[in-house]
NUZATOR-425777 format. One line per 8 residues: number of its first residue (from 0); for each residue x, y, z of C-alpha. Coordinates in steps of 0.05 Angstrom, whole numbers. Layout:
// residues N
NUM = X Y Z | ...
// end
This chain:
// residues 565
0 = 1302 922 853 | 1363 882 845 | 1329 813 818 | 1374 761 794 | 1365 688 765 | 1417 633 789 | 1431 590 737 | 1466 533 753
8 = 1492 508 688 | 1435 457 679 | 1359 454 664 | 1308 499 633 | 1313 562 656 | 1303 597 598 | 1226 584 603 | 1236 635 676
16 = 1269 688 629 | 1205 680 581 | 1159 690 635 | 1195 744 664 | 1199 786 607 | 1134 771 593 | 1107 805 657 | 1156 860 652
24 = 1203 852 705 | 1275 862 696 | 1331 817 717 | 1405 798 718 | 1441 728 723 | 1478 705 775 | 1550 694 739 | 1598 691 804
32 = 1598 683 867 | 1597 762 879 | 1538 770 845 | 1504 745 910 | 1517 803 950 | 1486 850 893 | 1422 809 893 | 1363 839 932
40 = 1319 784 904 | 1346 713 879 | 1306 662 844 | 1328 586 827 | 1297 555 775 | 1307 499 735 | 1294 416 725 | 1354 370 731
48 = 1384 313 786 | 1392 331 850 | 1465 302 853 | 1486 332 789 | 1453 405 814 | 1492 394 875 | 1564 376 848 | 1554 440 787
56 = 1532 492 843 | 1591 469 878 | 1644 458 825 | 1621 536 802 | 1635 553 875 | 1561 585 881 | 1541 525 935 | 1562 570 996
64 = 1550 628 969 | 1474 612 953 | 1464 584 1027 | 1495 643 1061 | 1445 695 1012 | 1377 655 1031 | 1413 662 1114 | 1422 727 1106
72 = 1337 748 1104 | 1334 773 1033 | 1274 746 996 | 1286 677 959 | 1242 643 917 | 1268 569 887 | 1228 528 833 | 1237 451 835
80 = 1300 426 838 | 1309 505 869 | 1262 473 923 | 1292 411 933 | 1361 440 952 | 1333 467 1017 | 1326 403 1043 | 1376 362 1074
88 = 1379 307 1031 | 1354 271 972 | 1339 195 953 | 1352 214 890 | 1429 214 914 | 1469 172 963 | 1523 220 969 | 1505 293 952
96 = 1474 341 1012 | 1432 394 1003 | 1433 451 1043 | 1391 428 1103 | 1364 502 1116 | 1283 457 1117 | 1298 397 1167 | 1267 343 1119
104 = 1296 296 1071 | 1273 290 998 | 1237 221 983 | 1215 186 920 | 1144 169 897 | 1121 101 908 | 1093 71 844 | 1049 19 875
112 = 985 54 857 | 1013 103 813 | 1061 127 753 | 1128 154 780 | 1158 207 752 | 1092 254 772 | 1081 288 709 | 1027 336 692
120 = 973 388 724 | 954 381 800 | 919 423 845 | 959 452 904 | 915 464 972 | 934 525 1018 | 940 491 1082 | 915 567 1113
128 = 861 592 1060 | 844 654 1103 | 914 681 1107 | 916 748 1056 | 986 737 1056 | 975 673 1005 | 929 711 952 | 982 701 897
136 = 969 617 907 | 903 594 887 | 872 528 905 | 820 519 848 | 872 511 791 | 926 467 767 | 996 466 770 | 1051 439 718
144 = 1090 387 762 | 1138 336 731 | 1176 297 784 | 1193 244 817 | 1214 256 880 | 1180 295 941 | 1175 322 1004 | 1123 284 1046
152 = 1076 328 1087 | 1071 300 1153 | 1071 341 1210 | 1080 284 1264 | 1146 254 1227 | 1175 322 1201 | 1139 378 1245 | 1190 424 1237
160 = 1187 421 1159 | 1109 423 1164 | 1123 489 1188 | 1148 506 1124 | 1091 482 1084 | 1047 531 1046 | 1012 482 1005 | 1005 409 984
168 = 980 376 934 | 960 296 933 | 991 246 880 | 959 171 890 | 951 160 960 | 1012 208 978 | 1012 270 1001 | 1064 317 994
176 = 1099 388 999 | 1073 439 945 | 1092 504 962 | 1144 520 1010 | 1133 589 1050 | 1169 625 1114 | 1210 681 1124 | 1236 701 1070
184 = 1231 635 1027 | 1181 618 981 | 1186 561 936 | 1143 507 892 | 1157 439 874 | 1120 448 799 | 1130 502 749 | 1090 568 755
192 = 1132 584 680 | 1095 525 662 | 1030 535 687 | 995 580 643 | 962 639 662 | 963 615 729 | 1031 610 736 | 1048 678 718
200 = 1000 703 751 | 1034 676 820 | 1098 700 790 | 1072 770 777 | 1039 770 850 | 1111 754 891 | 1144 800 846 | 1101 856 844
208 = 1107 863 926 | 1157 901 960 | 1222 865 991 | 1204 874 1057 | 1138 839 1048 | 1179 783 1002 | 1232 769 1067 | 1165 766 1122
216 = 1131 710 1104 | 1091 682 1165 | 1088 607 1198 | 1038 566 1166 | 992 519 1215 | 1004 455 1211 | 944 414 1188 | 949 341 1191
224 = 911 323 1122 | 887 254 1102 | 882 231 1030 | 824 233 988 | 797 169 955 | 820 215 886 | 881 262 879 | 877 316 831
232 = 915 301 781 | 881 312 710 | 889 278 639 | 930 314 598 | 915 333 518 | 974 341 482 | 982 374 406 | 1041 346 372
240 = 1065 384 304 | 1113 339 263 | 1164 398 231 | 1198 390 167 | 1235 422 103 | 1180 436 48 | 1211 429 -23 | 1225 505 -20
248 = 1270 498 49 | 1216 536 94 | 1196 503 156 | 1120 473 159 | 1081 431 203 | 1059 369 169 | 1021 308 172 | 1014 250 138
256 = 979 174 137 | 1022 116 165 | 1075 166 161 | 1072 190 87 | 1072 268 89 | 1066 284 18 | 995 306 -25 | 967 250 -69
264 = 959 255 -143 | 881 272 -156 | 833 280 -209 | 821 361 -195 | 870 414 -228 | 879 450 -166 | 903 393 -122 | 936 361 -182
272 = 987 421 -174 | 1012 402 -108 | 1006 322 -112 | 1073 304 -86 | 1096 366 -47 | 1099 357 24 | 1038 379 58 | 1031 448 98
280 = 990 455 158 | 1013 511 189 | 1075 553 212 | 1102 512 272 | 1113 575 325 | 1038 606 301 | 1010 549 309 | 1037 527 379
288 = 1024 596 404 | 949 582 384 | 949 509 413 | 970 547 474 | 916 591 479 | 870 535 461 | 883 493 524 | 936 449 508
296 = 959 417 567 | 1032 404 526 | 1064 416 464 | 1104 370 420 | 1143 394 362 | 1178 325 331 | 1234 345 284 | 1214 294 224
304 = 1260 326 165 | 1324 306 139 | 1359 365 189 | 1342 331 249 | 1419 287 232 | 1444 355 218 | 1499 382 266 | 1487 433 324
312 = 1513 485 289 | 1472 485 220 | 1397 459 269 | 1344 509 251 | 1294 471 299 | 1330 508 355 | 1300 575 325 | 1232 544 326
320 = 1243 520 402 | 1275 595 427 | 1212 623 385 | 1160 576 410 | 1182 583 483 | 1176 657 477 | 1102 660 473 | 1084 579 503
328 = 1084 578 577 | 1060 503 574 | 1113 445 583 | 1141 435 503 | 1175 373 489 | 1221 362 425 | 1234 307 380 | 1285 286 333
336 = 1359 283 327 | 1369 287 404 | 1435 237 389 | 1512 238 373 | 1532 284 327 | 1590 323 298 | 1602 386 268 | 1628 408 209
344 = 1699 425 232 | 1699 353 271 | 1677 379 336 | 1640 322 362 | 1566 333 402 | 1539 282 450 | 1466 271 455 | 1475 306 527
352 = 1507 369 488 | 1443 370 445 | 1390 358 496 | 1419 413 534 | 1425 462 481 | 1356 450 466 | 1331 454 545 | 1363 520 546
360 = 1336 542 481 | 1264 530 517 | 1246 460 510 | 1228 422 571 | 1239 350 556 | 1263 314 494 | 1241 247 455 | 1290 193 435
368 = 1263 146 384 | 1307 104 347 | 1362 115 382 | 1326 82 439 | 1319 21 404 | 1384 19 395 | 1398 22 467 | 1355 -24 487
376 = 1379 -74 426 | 1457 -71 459 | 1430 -79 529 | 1399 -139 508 | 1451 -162 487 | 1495 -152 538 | 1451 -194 583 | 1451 -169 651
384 = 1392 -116 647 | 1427 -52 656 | 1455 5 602 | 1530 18 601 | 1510 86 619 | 1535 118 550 | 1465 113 515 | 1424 184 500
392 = 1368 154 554 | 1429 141 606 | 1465 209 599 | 1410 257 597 | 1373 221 655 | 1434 224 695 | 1442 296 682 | 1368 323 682
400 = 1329 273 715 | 1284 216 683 | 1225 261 679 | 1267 301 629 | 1264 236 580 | 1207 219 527 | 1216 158 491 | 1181 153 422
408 = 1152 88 410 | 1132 69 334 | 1102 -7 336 | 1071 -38 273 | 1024 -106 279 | 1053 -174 259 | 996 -216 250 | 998 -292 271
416 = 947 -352 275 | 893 -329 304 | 894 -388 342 | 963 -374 372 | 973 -370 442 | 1042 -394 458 | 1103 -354 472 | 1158 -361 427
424 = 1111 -349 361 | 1143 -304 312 | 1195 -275 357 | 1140 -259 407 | 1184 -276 479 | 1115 -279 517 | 1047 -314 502 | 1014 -251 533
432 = 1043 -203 487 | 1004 -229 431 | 927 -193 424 | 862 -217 399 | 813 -171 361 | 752 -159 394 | 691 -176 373 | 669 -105 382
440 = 735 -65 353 | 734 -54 275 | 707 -103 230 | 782 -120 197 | 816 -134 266 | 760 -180 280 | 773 -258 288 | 856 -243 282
448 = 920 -244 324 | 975 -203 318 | 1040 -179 360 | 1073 -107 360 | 1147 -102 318 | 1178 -39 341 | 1206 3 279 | 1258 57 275
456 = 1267 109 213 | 1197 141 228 | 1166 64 216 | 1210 48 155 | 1259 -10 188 | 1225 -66 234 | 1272 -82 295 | 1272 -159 335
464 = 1248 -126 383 | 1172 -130 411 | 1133 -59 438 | 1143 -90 510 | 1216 -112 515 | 1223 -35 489 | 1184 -2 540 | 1210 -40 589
472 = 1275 -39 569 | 1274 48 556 | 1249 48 633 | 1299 10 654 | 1351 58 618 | 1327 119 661 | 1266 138 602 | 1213 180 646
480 = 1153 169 594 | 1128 133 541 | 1103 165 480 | 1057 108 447 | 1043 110 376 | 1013 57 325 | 1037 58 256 | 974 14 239
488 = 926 62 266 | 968 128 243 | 919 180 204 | 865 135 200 | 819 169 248 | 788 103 273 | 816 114 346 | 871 99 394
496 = 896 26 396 | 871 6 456 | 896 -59 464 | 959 -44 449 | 953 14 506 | 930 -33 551 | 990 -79 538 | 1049 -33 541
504 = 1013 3 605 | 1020 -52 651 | 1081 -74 635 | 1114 -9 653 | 1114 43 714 | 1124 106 677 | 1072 150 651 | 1051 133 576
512 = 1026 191 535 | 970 151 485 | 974 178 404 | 956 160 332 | 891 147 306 | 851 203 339 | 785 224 299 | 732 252 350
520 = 731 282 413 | 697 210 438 | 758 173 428 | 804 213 475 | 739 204 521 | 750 130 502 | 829 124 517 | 822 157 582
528 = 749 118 606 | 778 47 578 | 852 50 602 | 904 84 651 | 938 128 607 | 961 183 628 | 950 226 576 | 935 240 494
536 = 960 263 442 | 938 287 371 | 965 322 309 | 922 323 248 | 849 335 282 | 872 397 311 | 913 422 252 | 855 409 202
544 = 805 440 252 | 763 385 261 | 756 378 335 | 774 421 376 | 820 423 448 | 771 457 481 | 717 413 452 | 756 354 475
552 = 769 382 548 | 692 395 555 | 671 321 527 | 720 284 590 | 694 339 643 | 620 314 615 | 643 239 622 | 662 246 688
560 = 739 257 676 | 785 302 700 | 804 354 657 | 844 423 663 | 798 484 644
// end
């Protein structure tokens, strides 16, 4: 079988090799144009823009090339944005056309009701359950999406693109093209490389057929479908490892209190020894590989060591990252140094350069943290509520898409007269930015009043700038979530700030990933029952053993919240 991946110069597709190789199945890249007319199976994977996937398939002269091989009858199969150039068009773009071979344009996600980009694990519903010809899709699991725009399913609008619709999946109110399947085109809007064991498994099935049963895909009915009072959509748990140098160079994952990573001086001999060396919880790839089999929803690996200003060409991280994605085949996000750089000779790196290098070392999105600040800081200034479109947030949204974009958030309290309720306080632009302790919440908040600084240097440098004007201003430089920590409740195990959750959540339209201060499986039941967060995040817990992901997933499915199995 002559399989071959197109890569289009952009986007993860290194994750597809992973998989691939995992399951066995041998493969070439497309490299030219020729290469087309040796392929006897093609797949497109990959995240990114639609314009800028547009303009590099065309500038690389693959554009025509890839429409006339998917006319031609031989089996396709595209992933994401190797969907969404079917299509005619994208909102995503005013100028750029896609190759109009599904008569449907490509719309974005309202965010009335709703977070926009769509990130995390749906369920995708086989609009023809009976048909054998679907048995490698499977209704009763979950899906890795991350998106924000879509093809609506509606089969009295677009009834000739219903036609292609193999199954769709429900986001808010909206309801919208999964799985795209006719002829010999078969394609999904999430990632099966990302979706676990059930992803490969639908891999493994469209591979393992023959050709001639991969290019004879039959019409699907078209089902007019209504929305459900829920969608599908589940809470995600997320295990973050901070990585850094140990005082003998190796690699560890670490954690600390309020940021502090090394042991503490104590009275017995045997920790006595290691008081002040940096503390070692685990080998960063063994580890993820066993939050993967775990459950983890996502992985984070944060690059907290004195490499992450290193240049591109000294980074070990990227070894962890091509490591890690070998044996994860769960969305992995990385942290840390994702900003200008320059070699040793002088060669100077963009934060674009480096975000790419790591997306095609595995990694599926990055997190910006100070550098965000930043950012926001000179947009501020500037005044008129826009980037100059030269920022890390800007560039790599531009070129990946906004769902490609974490931005790390590291607030510390600024208490005030507890009496205070008038903007303008301490630097605090906004009355309603300043929180109350409740009279329920830990005795020491109780009866006080306090803001949220925003920090940079992992918490080290306080900033003029308040937790909302960031997260506002990060989503208003193209930032696709918000990851949400507390330097205040850090490593103390006594919960996620809620308050401050509630705050930054609705003041933004993003998803917000919740983190610090985790202790018990009842507190992620507690962040996800008491606010809208998206989803949670802990280090230490899991590291140290004492609660378990699976032991968290079961505690929200017996609260009544949905949960991925």
């Amino acid at each position: 079988m002559g399989l071959y991946l197109l890569d289009y110069g952009a986007g993860n597709v290194q994750s597809l090799a992973n998989s691939l190789k995992k399951l066995g199945h041998e493969f070439t890249w497309i490299s030219t144009a020729e290469d087309f007319h040796k392929a006897t199976s093609l797949v497109f994977p990959g995240v990114g823009a639609f314009e800028s996937a547009i303009e590099r398939l065309t500038s690389r002269g693959l554009l025509e090339p890839l429409r006339e091989y998917i006319q031609s009858g031989k089996p396709y199969f595209g992933i994401c944005i190797g969907l969404q150039v079917l299509f005619e068009s994208s909102a995503e773009s005013l100028t750029a056309r896609g190759l109009g071979i599904i008569p449907c344009p490509i719309e974005r996600f309202n965010d009335n009701d709703k977070a926009v980009p769509h990130i995390g694990w749906n369920s995708a519903e086989l609009l023809d359950p009976v048909d054998k010809s679907t048995e490698e899709m499977d209704s009763t699991v979950h899906y890795y999406f991350v998106h924000s725009y879509n093809a609506k399913y509606d089969p009295e609008k677009y009834p000739d693109a219903a036609q292609w619709a193999h199954t769709t999946t429900q986001y808010g109110q909206e309801i919208f093209i999964a799985s795209v399947c006719k002829g010999n085109v078969f394609g999904t809007q999430f990632h099966p490389e990302k979706s676990g064991e059930a992803g490969l498994k639908l891999l493994d099935s469209w591979l393992s057929k023959s050709e001639s049963e991969r290019a004879s895909a039959p019409l699907t009915p078209r089902i007019v479908r209504q929305p459900k009072p829920k969608d599908g959509l589940t809470k995600r748990i997320i295990a973050c490892m901070d990585v850094r140098a140990n005082d003998e160079g190796d690699l560890v994952v670490t954690k600390g209190d309020q940021y502090d990573v090394r042991e503490k001086a104590a009275p017995t001999t045997t920790i006595a020894k290691t008081a002040g060396a940096v503390r070692n919880l685990g080998k960063p790839v063994s580890l993820a590989a066993r939050y993967y089999t775990s459950g983890a929803d996502e992985l984070c690996l944060l690059n907290i060591t004195s490499f992450r200003h290193s240049p591109l060409q000294d980074q070990p991280m990227l070894a962890v990252v091509r490591a890690a994605a070998e044996c994860v085949f769960v969305p992995l996000t990385i942290g840390g140094g994702i900003k200008d750089t320059v070699d040793p000779d002088g060669t100077k790196r963009s934060a674009l350069e480096v975000a790419g290098t790591y997306f095609r070392a595995g990694a599926d999105k990055v997190s910006i943290g100070s550098e965000a600040v930043y950012a926001v800081e000179k947009m501020r200034a500037a005044g008129n509520g826009k980037g100059d479109g030269t920022s890390a947030i800007e560039t790599i949204a531009h070129a990946y898409g906004r769902q490609a974009v974490v931005v790390s958030i590291d607030p510390r309290r600024v208490y005030v007269n507890a009496e205070s309720n008038v903007g303008e306080t301490h630097g605090v632009p906004n009355a309603d930015e300043i929180v109350h302790g409740r009279s329920d919440g830990p005795e020491k908040e109780r009866g006080k009043a306090w803001w949220y600084q925003c920090t940079v240097s992992g918490g080290r440098e306080s900033r003029p700038l308040s937790v909302v004007q960031l997260a506002q201003g990060a989503e208003k430089l193209g930032a696709g979530e918000i990851l949400l920590n507390s330097i205040d409740r850090d490593g103390t195990g006594l919960g996620f700030d809620l308050q401050l959750i509630e705050l930054v959540k609705s003041k933004v339209r993003i998803p917000v990933v919740a983190s610090s201060g985790a202790g018990s499986k009842e507190h992620f039941v507690d962040v996800f029952g008491k606010t809208d967060v998206e989803a949670a995040l802990a280090a230490g817990i899991f590291h140290r053993g004492e609660v378990g992901i699976g032991e968290v997933k079961d505690a929200l499915k017996d609260s009544g919240i949905n949960a991925r199995s």
